[in-house]
RODO-2510 file (C-alpha; in nm, 4 decimals, decimal comma):
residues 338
     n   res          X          Y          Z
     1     x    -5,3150     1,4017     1,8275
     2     x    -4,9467     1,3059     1,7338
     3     x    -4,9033     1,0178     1,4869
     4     x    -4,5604     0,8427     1,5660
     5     x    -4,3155     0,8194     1,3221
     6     x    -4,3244     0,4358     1,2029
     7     x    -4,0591     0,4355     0,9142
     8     x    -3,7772     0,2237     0,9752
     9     x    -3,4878     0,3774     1,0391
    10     x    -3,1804     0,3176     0,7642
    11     x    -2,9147     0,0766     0,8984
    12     x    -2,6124    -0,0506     0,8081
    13     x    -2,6403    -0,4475     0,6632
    14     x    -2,5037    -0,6779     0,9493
    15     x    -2,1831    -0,7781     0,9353
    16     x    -2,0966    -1,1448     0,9835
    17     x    -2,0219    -1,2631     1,3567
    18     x    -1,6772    -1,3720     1,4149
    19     x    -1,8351    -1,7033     1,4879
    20     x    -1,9630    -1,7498     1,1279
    21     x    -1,6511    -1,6219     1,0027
    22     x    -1,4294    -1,8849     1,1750
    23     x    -1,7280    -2,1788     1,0924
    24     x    -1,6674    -2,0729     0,7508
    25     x    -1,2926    -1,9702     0,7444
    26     x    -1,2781    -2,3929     0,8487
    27     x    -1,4310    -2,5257     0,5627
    28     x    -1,1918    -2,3846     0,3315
    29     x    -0,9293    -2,5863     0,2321
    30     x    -0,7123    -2,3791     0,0834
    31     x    -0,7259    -2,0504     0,3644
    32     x    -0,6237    -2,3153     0,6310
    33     x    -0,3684    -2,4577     0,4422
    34     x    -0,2358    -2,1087     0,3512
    35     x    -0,2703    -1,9918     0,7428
    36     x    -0,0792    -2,3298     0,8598
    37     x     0,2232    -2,2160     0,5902
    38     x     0,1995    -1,8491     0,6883
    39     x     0,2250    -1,9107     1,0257
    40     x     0,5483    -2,1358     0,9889
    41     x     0,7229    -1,8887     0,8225
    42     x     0,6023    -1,5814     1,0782
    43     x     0,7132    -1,8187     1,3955
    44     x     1,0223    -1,8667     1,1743
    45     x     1,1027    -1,4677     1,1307
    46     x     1,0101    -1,4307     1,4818
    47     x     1,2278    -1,7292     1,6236
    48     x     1,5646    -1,7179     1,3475
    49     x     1,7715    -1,5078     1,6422
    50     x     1,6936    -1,7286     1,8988
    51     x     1,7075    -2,0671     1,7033
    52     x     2,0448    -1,9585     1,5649
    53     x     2,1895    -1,6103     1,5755
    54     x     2,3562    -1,5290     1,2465
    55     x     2,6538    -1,2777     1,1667
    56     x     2,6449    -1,2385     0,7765
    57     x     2,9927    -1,1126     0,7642
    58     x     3,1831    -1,3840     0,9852
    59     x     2,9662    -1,7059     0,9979
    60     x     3,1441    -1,8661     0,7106
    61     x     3,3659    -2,1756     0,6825
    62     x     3,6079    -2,2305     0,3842
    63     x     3,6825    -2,5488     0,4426
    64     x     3,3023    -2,6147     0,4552
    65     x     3,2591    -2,4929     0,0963
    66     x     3,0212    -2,6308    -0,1236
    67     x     2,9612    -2,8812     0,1166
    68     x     2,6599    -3,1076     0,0144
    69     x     2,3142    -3,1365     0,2611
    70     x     2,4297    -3,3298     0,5637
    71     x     2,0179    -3,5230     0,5325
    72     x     2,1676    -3,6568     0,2347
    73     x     2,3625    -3,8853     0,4435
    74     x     2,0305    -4,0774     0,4942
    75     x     2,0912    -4,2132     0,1180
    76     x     2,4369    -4,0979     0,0354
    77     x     2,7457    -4,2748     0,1790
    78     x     2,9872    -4,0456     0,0696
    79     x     2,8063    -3,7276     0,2615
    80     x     2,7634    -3,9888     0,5917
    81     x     3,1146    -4,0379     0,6516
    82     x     3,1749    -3,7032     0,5898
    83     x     2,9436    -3,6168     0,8603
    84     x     3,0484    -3,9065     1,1156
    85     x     3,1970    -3,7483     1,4226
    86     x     3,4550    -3,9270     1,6260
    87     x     3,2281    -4,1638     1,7808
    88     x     3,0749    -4,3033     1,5156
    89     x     2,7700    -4,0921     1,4954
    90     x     2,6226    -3,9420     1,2177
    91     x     2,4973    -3,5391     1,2263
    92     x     2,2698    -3,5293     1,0287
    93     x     2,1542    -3,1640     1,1137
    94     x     2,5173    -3,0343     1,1202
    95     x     2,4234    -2,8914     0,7731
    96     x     2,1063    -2,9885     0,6949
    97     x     2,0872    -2,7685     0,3304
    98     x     2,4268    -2,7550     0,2900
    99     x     2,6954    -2,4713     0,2222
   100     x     2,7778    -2,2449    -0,0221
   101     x     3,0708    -2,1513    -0,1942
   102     x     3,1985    -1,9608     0,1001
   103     x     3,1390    -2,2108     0,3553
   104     x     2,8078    -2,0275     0,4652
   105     x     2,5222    -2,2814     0,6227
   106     x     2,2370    -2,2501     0,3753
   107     x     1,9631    -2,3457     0,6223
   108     x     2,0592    -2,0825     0,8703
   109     x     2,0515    -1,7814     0,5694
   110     x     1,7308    -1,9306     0,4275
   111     x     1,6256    -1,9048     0,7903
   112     x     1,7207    -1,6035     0,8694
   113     x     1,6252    -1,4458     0,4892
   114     x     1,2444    -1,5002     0,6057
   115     x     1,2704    -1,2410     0,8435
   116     x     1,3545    -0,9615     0,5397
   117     x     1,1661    -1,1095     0,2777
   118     x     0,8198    -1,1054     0,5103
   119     x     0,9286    -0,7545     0,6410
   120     x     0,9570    -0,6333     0,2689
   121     x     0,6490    -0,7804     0,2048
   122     x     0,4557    -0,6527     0,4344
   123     x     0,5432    -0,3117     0,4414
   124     x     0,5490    -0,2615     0,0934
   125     x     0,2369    -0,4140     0,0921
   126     x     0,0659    -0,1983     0,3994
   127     x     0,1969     0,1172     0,2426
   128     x     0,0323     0,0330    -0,1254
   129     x    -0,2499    -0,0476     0,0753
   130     x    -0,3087     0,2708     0,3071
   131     x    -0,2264     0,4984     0,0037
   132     x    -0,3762     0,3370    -0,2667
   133     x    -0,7039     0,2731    -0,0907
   134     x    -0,6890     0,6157     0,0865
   135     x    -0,6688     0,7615    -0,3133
   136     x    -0,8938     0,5172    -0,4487
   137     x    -1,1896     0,6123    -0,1468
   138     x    -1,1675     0,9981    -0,2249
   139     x    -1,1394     0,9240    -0,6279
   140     x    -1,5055     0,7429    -0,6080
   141     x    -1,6447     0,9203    -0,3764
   142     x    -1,5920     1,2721    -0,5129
   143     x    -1,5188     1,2452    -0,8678
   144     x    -1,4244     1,5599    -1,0777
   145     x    -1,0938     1,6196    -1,1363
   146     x    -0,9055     1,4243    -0,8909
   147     x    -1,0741     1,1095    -0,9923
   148     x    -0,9260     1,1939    -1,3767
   149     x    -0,5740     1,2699    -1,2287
   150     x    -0,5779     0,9676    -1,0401
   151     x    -0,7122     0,7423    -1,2958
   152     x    -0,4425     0,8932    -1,5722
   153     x    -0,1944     0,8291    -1,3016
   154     x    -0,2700     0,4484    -1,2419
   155     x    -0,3258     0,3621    -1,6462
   156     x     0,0283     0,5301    -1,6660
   157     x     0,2017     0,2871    -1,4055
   158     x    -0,0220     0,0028    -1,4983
   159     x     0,0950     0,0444    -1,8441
   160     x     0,4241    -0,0925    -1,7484
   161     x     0,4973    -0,4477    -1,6539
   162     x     0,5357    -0,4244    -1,2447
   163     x     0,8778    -0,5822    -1,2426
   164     x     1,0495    -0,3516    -1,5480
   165     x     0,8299    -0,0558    -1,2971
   166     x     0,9998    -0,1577    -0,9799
   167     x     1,3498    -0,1402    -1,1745
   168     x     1,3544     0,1657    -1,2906
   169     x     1,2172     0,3184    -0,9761
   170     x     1,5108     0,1177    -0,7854
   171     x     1,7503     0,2662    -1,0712
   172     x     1,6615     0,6436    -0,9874
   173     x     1,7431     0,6005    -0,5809
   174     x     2,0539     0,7257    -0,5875
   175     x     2,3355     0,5396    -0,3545
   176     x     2,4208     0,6203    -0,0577
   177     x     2,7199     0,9267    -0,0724
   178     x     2,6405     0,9881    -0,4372
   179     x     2,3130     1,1749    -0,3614
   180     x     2,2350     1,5510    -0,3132
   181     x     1,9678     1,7372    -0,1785
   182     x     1,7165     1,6617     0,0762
   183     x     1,6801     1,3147    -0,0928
   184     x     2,0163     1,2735    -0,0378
   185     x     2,0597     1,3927     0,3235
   186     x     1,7657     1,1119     0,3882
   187     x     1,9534     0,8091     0,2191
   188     x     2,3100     0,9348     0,3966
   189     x     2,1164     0,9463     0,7157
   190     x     1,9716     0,6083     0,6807
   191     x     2,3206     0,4908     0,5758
   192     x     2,4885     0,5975     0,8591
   193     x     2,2882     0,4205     1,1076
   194     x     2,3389     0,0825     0,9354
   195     x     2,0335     0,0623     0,7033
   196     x     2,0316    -0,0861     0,4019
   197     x     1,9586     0,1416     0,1476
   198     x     1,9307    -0,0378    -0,1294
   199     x     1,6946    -0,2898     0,0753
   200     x     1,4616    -0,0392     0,1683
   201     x     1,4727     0,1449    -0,2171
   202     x     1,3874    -0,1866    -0,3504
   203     x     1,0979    -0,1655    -0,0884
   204     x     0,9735     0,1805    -0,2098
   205     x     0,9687     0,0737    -0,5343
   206     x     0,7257    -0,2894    -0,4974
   207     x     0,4998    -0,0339    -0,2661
   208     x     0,5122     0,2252    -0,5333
   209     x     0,3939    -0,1003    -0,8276
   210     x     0,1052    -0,1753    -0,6381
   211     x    -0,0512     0,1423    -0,5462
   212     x    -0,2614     0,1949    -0,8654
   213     x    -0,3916    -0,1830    -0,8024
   214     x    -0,5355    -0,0488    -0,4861
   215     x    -0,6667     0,3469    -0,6077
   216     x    -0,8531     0,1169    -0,8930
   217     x    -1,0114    -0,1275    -0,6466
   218     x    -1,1063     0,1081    -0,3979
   219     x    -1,2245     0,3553    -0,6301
   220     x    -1,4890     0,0514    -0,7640
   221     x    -1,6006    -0,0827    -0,4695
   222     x    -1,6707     0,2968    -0,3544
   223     x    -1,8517     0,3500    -0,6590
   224     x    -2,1035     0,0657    -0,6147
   225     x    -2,0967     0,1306    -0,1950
   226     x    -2,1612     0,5418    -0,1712
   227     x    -2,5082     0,4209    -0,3980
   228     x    -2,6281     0,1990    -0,0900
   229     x    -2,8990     0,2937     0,1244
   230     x    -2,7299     0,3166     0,4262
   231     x    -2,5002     0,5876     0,3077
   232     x    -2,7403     0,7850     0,1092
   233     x    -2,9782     0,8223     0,4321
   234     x    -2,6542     0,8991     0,6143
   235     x    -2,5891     1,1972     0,3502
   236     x    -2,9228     1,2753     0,3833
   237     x    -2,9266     1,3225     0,7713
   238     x    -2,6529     1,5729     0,7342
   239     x    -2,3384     1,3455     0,8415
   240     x    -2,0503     1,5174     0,7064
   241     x    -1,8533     1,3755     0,4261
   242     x    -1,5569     1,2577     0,6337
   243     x    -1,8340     1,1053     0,8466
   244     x    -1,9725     0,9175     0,5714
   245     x    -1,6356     0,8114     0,4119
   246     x    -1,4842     0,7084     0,7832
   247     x    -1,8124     0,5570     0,9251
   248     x    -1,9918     0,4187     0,6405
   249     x    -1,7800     0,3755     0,3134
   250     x    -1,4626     0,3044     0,4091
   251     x    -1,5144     0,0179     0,6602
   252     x    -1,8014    -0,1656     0,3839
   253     x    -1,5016    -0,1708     0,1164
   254     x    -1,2439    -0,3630     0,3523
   255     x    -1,3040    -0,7143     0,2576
   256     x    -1,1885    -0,7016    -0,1423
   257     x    -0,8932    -0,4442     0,0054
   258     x    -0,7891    -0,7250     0,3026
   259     x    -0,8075    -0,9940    -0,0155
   260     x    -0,6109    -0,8086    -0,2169
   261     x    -0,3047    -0,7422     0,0545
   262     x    -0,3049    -1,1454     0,1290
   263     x    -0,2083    -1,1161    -0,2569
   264     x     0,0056    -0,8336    -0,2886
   265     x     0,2537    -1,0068    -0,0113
   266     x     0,2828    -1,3018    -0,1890
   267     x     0,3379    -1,0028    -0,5219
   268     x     0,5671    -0,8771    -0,2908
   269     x     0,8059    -1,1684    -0,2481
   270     x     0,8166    -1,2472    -0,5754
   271     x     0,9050    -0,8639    -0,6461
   272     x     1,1765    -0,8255    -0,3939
   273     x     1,3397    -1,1691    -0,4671
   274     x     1,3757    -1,0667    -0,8402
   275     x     1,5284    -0,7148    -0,7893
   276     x     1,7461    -0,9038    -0,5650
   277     x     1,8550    -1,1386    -0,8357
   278     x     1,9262    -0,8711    -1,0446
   279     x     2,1383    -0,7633    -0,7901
   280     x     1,8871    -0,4696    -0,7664
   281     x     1,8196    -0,6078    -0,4130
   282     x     1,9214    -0,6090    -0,0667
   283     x     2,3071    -0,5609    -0,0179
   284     x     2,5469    -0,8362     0,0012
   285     x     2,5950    -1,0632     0,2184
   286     x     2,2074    -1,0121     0,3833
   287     x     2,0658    -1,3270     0,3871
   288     x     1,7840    -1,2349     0,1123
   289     x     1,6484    -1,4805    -0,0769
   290     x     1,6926    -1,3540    -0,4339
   291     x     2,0439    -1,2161    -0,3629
   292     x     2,1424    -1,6023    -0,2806
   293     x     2,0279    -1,7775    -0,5549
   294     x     2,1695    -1,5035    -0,7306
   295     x     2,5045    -1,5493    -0,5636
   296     x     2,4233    -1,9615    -0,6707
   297     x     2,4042    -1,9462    -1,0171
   298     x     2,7289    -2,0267    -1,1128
   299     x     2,6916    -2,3959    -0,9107
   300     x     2,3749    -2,4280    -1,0729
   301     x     2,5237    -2,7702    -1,1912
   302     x     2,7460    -2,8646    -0,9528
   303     x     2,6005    -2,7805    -0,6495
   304     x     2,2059    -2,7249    -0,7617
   305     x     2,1200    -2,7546    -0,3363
   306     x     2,2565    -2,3731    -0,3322
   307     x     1,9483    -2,2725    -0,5453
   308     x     1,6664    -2,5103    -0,5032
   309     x     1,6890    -2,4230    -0,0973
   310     x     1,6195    -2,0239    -0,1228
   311     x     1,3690    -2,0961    -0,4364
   312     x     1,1279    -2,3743    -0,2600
   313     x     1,1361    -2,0927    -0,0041
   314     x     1,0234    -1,8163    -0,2238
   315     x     0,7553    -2,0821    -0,3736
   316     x     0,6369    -2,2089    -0,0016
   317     x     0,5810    -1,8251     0,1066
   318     x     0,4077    -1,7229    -0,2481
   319     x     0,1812    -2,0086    -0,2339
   320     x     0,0881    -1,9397     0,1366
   321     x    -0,0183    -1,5934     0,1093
   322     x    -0,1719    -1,7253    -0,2043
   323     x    -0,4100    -1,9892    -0,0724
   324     x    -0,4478    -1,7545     0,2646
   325     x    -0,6015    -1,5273     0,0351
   326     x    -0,8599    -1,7622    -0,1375
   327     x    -0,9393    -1,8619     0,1942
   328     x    -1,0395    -1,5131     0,2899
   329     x    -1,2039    -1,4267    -0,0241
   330     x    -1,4198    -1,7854    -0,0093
   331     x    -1,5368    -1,6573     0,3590
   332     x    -1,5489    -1,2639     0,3443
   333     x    -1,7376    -1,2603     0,0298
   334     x    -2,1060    -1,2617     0,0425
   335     x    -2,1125    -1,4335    -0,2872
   336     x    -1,9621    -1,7228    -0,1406
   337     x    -2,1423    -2,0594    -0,1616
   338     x    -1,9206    -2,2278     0,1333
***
């Protein structure tokens, strides 16, 4: 007589239905004011071309220079006769953030600078991700000698402040027509078609800053994951190691990772829009962000519009991501009393 087999078999711990996720995901304050803000400025990226297409090299108006916001003309009588048409009516939208000092309309390059900043952002920030985590996983999983390298290797970047990181790594990428080598067959190719070197160098180097962030989280979260039951009686089944890191590891150790990217684009921004400043950045006249309050600072006084338009810009998109990524942490993490 056969006795049957009445253990229970291991399992994986449910995972939250997308229904509890969005019940929650609506109680917190701070992800759905993040989501409303990240949203605007995605719909913005998306929409610039179509709202207003923009030539960086010829949309410019020297007799429009320095030419204050034409909403001011709500308040300001000077700026509302300036903006009266020929029958008597007022455009107030004609330039609604005013120009700069070479006639360029400042709403239409703040505008149109979402589109690179977000693109920097998020690439830099998916490419961190995917090979940070991917170093991180195989670090705490297997140990030994690549989880030494890889842990000297992230002390030695971390070591450095991220911004002074991200400048010298901009600093080595040689310029387009200077370089030799396969590196430099790369950047001459990528010049030659039109893409901004410099752009996409100061890209490299934000993705390069946050790697080590991810390869440490990953690595910790593995570390307390691979000693579940779940993946043990997985190992002990015979599922091969790829099997367990694919299948059981990897895909229990999303939710800090997915928390951490919300944070590393708003990093990002911040990142790019420096190294911009520091004319480290995208190459004039691109509409980016840092480059034009760089390009601003010398009207700091007398025409402070030119800054405080591309900065509440850079602040809107940091604190979206920001408060996106509370949001997500308050409902992905099981620890969460909402």
């Amino acid at each position: 007589m056969t006795v049957p087999n009445t253990l229970p078999a291991a399992s994986k711990p449910k995972r939250p239905s997308q229904n509890m996720f969005w019940r929650r995901f609506r109680k917190s304050t701070p992800g759905k004011t993040g989501a409303v803000i990240v949203v605007f400025f995605v719909l913005l990226a998306l929409l610039a071309p179509l709202l207003r297409p923009y030539n960086p090299a010829g949309d410019r108006s020297y007799t429009d220079r320095l030419v204050p916001p034409s909403i001011s003309a709500l308040w300001n009588a000077e700026v509302r006769e300036r903006n009266t048409d020929e029958n008597g009516r007022v455009q107030y939208f004609k330039h609604p953030f005013g120009t700069d000092n070479l006639g360029r309309d400042i709403a239409v390059r703040v505008m149109h600078g979402t589109r690179i900043s977000l693109q920097v952002g998020l690439i830099a920030t998916m490419t961190a991700l995917l090979i940070g985590s991917l170093l991180g996983v195989i670090s705490g999983f297997f140990g030994g000698w690549f989880d030494q390298t890889t842990g000297y290797l992230s002390d030695l970047l971390l070591a450095f402040p991220g911004i002074l990181l991200a400048i010298i790594i901009v600093a080595i990428i040689p310029n387009s027509g200077e370089a030799t080598g396969p590196v430099g067959s790369v950047i001459n190719w990528l010049a030659a078609r039109d893409v901004d070197v410099r752009l996409y160098g100061a890209m490299l180097a934000v993705s390069i800053v946050q790697i080590p962030v991810y390869i440490r989280l990953a690595r910790a979260v593995v570390l307390s994951v691979r000693e579940r039951e779940f993946v043990q009686a997985a190992d002990a089944l015979g599922a091969g190691r790829s099997r367990v890191i694919f299948r059981h590891v990897l895909p229990n150790s999303l939710t800090p990772l997915v928390v951490q990217g919300s944070l590393s684009i708003a990093t990002a921004t911040i990142e790019v829009a420096a190294l911009g400043f520091l004319g480290l950045g995208a190459t004039p006249p691109a509409p980016e962000w840092g480059t034009m309050i760089a390009d601003a600072k010398d009207y700091y006084q007398s025409a402070p519009w030119t800054m405080i338009f591309p900065g509440l810009a850079i602040l809107f998109t940091v604190l979206g991501f920001n408060l996106l990524g509370d949001g997500l942490r308050d409902v992905l993490d099981p620890r969460s009393t909402q």
